[in-house]
C-alpha positions in Angstrom: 79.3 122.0 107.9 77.1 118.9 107.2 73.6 119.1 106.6 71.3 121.4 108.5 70.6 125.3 108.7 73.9 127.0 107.6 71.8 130.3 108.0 68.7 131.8 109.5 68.1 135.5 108.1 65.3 138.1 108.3 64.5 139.7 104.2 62.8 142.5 103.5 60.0 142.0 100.7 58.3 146.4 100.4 56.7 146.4 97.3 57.9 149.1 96.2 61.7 147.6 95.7 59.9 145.0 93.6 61.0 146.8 90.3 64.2 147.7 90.3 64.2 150.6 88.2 61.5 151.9 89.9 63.0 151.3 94.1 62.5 154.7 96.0 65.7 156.5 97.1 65.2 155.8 100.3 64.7 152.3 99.9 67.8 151.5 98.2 69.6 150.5 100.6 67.3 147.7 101.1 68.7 146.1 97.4 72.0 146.7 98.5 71.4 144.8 101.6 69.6 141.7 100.1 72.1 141.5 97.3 75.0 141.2 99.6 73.4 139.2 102.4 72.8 136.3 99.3 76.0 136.7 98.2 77.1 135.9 101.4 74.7 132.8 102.0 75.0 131.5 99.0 79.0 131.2 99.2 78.2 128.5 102.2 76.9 126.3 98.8 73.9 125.7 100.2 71.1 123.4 98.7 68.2 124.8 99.3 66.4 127.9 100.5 63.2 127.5 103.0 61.3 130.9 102.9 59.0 131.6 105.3 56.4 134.1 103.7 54.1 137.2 105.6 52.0 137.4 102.3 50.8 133.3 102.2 48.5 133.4 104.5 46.8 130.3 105.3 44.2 130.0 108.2 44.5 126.7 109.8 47.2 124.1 108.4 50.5 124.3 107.1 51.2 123.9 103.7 54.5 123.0 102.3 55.1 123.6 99.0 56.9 120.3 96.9 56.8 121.5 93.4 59.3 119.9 91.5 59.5 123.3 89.4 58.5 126.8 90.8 57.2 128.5 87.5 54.8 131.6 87.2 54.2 135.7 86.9 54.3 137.1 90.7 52.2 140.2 90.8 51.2 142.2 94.1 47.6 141.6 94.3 47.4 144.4 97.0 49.9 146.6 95.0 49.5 145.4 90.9 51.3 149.3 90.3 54.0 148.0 92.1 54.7 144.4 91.0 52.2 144.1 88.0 53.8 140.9 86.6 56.9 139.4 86.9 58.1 136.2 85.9 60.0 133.6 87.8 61.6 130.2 87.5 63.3 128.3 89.8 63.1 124.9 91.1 61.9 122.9 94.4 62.9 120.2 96.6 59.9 117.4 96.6 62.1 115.1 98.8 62.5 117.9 101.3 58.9 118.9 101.3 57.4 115.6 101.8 59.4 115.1 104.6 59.6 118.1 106.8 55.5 118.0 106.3 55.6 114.2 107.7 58.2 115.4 110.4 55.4 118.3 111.1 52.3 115.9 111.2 54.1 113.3 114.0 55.1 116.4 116.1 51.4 117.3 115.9 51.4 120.4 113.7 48.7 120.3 111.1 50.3 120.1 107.6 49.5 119.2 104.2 51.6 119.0 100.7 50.8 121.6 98.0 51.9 120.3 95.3 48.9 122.3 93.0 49.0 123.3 89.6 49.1 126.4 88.7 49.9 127.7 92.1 51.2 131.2 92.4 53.8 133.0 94.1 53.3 136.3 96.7 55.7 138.9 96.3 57.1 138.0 99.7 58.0 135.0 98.3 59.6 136.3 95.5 61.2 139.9 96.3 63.8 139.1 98.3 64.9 136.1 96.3 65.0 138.2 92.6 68.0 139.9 94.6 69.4 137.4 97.0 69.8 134.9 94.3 69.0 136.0 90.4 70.1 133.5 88.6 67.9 130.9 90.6 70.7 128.8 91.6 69.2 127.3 94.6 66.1 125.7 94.9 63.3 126.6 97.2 60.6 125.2 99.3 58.1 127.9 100.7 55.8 128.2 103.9 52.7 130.3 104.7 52.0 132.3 107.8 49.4 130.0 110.0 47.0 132.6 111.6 46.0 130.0 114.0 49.4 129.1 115.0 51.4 130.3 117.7 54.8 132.1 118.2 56.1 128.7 119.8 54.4 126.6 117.3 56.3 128.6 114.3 59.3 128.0 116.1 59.1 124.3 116.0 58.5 124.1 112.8 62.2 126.0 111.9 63.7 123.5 114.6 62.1 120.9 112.3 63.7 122.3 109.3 67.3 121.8 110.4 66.3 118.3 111.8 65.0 117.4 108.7 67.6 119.0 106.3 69.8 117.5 108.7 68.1 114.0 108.5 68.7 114.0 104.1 72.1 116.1 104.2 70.2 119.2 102.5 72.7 122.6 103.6 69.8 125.1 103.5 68.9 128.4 104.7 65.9 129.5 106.1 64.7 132.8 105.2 61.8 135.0 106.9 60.7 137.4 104.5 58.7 139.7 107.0 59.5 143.1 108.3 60.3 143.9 111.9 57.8 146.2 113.2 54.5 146.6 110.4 51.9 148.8 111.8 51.5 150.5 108.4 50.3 153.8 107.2 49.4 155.4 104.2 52.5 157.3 103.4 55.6 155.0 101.4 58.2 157.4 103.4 56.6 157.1 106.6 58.7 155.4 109.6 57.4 153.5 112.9 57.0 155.6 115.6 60.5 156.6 117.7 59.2 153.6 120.1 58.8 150.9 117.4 62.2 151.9 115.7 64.0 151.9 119.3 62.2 148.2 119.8 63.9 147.3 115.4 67.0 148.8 116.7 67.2 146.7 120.0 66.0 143.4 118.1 68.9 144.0 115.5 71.2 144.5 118.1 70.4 140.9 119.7 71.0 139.7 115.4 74.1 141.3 115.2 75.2 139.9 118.6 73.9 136.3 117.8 72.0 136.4 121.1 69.5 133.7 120.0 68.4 133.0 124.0 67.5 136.3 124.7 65.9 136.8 121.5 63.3 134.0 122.2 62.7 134.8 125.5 62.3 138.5 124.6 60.9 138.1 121.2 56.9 137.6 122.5 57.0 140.8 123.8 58.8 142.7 121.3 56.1 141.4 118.5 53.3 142.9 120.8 55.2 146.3 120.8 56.3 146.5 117.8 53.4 145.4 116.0 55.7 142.9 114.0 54.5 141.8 110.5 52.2 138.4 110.9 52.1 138.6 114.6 55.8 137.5 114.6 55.0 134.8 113.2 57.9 134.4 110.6 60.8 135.4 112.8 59.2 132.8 115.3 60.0 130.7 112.5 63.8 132.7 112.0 64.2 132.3 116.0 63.5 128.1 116.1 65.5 127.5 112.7 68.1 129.8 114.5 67.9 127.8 117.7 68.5 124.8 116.4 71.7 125.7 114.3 73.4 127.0 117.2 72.6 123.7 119.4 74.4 121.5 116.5 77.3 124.5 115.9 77.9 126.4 118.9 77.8 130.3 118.8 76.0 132.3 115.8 77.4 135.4 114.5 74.9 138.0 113.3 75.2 140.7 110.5 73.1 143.4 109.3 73.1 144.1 105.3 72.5 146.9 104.1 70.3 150.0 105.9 67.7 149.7 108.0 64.7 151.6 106.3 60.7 153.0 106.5 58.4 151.5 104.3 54.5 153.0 105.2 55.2 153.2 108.6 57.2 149.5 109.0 61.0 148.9 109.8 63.0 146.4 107.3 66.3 145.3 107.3 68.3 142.6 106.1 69.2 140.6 109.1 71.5 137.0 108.8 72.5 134.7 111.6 74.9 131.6 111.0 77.7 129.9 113.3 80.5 132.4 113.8 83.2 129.9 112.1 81.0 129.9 108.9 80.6 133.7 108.9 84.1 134.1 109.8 85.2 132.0 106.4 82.2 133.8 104.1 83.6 137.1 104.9 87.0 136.6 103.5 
């Protein structure tokens, strides 16, 4: 494939798997499944990751980050037993940055370049990328959750992604690290009620079957049932990146990695979408 989104996944970003050694029994799973859903992406060579992140919040523009070199300690402010400082390394895509946020201001969408020094990570941002890709191989370019943005805005800006990256050749994969349903609980082992895991296990269902359409028709509804983390707002973001990979390729293919697991009361699973010829090739 040429340049564009070679991938659109969902990654799961607990807490509580931020520490290896220290990853619950029953979230285990969870590791499995975002180690071999980045060994799978990662064999399509791509150039760049875009990770859409519930944990940068910002409240009215979108900021893309265009650091020519990612560089910090991560550490969960809401959780510092959890993540209480890990360091990371990896670098960015400044060409890419500057112009999916021009792409985003001439469609409308308020956006600005963070480029600021020191600027740290959220552990959504890094979780699922310590396991989907530990050596840092591919670079990364990060975007917050907007609260005053909708569902449909969200998933313009992941159909601007794969125009962009298609516009400057970039491969890249675009990566909401979110869980499905998130109306949490005190309580690391509890689950979502038997509703909200019927609505995970219907929305997974749609992944696995690469049913993008009925996904983004149904999607508004199933984020107001199932409480989904951010409003939705990230797989809004999976869902347009998604929609716009299988206008340039034809039919997706979807895969679940991994177990689907509770974390306080949330569903997470590891969740990839790409065109069925590329997932038919990565699998042998």
């Amino acid at each position: 494939m040429a340049g564009g989104i070679v991938a659109s996944l969902v990654a799961p970003h607990t807490p509580r798997i931020g520490v290896e050694a220290n990853v619950p029994e029953f979230q285990k799973g969870l590791v499995a499944g975002l180690r071999e859903m980045g060994e799978r992406v990662r064999a399509l060579q791509p150039d760049l990751f875009i990770l859409h992140s519930s944990h940068w919040v910002c409240t009215f523009n979108w900021y893309v980050t265009a650091h020519a070199l990612h560089e910090g300690v991560c550490i969960a402010d809401e959780a510092v037993d959890l993540i209480p400082g890990i360091p990371y390394r990896r670098n960015g895509d400044p060409i890419f940055a500057q112009a999916l946020c021009a792409a985003m201001k001439k469609d409308g969408i308020p956006a600005a370049i963070n480029d600021v020094q020191p600027f740290k990570w959220d552990y959504a941002s890094f979780v699922p990328l310590q396991y989907m890709d530990p050596d840092s191989t591919v670079p990364v370019v990060l975007l917050p959750s907007v609260i005053c943005s909708s569902l449909e805005e969200n998933r313009r800006v992941g159909e601007l992604a794969h125009a962009v990256a298609a516009s400057l050749g970039r491969r890249a994969v675009f990566i909401s690290s979110c869980a499905l349903s998130h109306a949490v609980l005190r309580g690391p082992d509890l689950w979502p009620t038997p509703e909200r895991i019927e609505l995970d296990r219907r929305f997974i269902e749609l992944m696995v079957r690469g049913d993008v359409a009925e996904l983004i028709r149904w999607s508004p509804d199933y984020c107001r049932a199932a409480v989904a983390e951010m409003g939705g707002r990230p797989l809004a973001g999976m869902l347009g990146a998604a929609g716009a990979m299988a206008a340039a390729h034809g039919h997706l293919q979807g895969r679940q990695y991994g177990t689907y697991a509770q974390s306080s009361g949330s569903g997470n699973a590891s969740l990839c979408l790409m065109p069925r010829a590329a997932e038919e090739r990565s699998a042998l």
